[in-house]
C-alpha positions in Angstrom: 0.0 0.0 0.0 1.6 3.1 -1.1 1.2 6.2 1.4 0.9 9.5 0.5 3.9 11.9 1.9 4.4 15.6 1.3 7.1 17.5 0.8 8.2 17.7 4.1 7.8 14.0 4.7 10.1 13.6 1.9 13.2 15.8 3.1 13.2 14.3 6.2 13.7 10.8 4.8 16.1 12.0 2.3 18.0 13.5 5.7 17.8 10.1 7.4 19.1 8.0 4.6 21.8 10.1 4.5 22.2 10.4 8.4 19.5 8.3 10.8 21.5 9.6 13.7 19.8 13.0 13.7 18.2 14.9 16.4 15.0 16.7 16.0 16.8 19.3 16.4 19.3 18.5 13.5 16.4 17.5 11.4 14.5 20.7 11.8 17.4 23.0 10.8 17.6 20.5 7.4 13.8 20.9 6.9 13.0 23.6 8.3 10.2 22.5 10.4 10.0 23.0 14.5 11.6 20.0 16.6 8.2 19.2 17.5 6.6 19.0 14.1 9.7 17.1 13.0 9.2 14.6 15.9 5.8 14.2 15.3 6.7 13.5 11.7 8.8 10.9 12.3 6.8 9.3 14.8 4.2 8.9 12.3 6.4 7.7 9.9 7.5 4.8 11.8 4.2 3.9 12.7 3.1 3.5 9.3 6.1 1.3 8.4 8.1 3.7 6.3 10.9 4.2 8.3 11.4 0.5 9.3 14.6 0.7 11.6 17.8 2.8 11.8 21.4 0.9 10.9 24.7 1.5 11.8 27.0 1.2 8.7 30.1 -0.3 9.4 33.5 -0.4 7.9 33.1 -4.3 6.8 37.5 -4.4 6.3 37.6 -3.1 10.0 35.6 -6.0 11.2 36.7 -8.7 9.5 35.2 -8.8 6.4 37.5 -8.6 3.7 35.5 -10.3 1.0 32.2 -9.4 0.0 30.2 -11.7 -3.1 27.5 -11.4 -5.5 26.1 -15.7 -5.5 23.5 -16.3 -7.8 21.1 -19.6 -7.3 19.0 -21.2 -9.2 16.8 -24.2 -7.7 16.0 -27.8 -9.5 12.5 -27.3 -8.9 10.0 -24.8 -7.7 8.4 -26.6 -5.7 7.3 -24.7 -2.2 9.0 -27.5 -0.1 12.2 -26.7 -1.8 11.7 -23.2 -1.8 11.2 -23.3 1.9 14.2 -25.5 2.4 16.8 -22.9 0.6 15.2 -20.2 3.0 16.1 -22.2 6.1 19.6 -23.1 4.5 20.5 -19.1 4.4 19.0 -18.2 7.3 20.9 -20.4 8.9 24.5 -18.9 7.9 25.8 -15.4 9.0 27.7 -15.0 5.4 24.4 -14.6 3.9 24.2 -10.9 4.6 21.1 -10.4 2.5 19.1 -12.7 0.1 16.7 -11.6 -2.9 14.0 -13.6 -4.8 14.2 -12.5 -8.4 13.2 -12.4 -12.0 15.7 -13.3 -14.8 18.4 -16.4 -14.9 18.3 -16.6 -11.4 15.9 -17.5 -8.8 18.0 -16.0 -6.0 20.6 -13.3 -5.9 22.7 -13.4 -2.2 25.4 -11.0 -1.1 27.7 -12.9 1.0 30.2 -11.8 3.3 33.2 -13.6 4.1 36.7 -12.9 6.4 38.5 -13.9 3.1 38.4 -16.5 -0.3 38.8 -19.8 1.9 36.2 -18.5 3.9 33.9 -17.7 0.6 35.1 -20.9 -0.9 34.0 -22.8 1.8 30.5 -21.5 2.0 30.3 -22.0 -1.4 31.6 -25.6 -1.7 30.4 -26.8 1.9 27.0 -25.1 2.6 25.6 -24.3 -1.1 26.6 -26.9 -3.9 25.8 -30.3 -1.7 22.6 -29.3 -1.2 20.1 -31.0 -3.6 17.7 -28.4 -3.7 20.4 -26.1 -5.6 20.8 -26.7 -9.4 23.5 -24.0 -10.1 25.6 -21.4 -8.6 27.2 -18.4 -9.9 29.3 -16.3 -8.2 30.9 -12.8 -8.7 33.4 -11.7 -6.2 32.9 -7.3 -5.5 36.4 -6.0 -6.5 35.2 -2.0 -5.2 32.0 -0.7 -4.0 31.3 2.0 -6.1 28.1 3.2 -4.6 26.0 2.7 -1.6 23.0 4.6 -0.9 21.1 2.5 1.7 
């Protein structure tokens, strides 16, 4: 359901992508609305599910993660026992840092994050390809993040 949001609405999510650690206060001088309207605002916005959580972005090298992958799936059958069985496989495994059901020559799209390439080609060789329910796997490793908005 889409909602409808004005143009106030609209610069302070803009201001939260960009920084969800703002104060009223900070967020009023951006939109230029009181601290109180800007609060309320906000308020409403997460009540209505549009604002669904604030996220610290972390340095992914600084904690470890030195190797980040693009994995591609693709099922033998679509089937909604099998289905359900790949969602329980990647739920289980931290290196599954987010998982996408899509159109195209894939059925899934993960991102995977790994300390390094025996870490990644573990995963990959260990927790993916022995599992009946998976088909084929393609993997793309991210040489440089060129742009990150979310």
């Amino acid at each position: 359901m889409q909602v409808s949001l004005d143009e106030y609405d609209r610069k302070i999510l803009a201001a939260l992508v960009q920084n969800g650690a703002l104060t009223n206060a900070q967020l009023s001088e951006i939109v230029s609305l009181s601290p109180s309207q800007c609060s309320r605002r906000r308020i409403n916005l997460e009540a209505k599910g549009i604002i669904q959580g604030y996220h610290a972005r972390l340095d992914a090298e600084a904690i470890g993660i030195a190797l980040r992958a693009i994995v591609r799936v693709n099922l033998q059958s679509h089937a909604e026992e099998d289905a359900k069985d790949f969602l329980r496989l990647i739920g289980q495994h931290q290196e599954v840092a987010e998982a996408f059901s899509v159109s195209g020559d894939a059925d899934y799209v993960l991102i995977l994050q790994c300390e390094n390439l025996r870490t990644f080609a573990d995963f990959i060789h260990t927790k993916l390809l022995p599992q009946k329910v998976i088909s084929q796997v393609r993997s793309e490793i991210v040489l440089n993040e060129i742009k990150r908005s979310l």
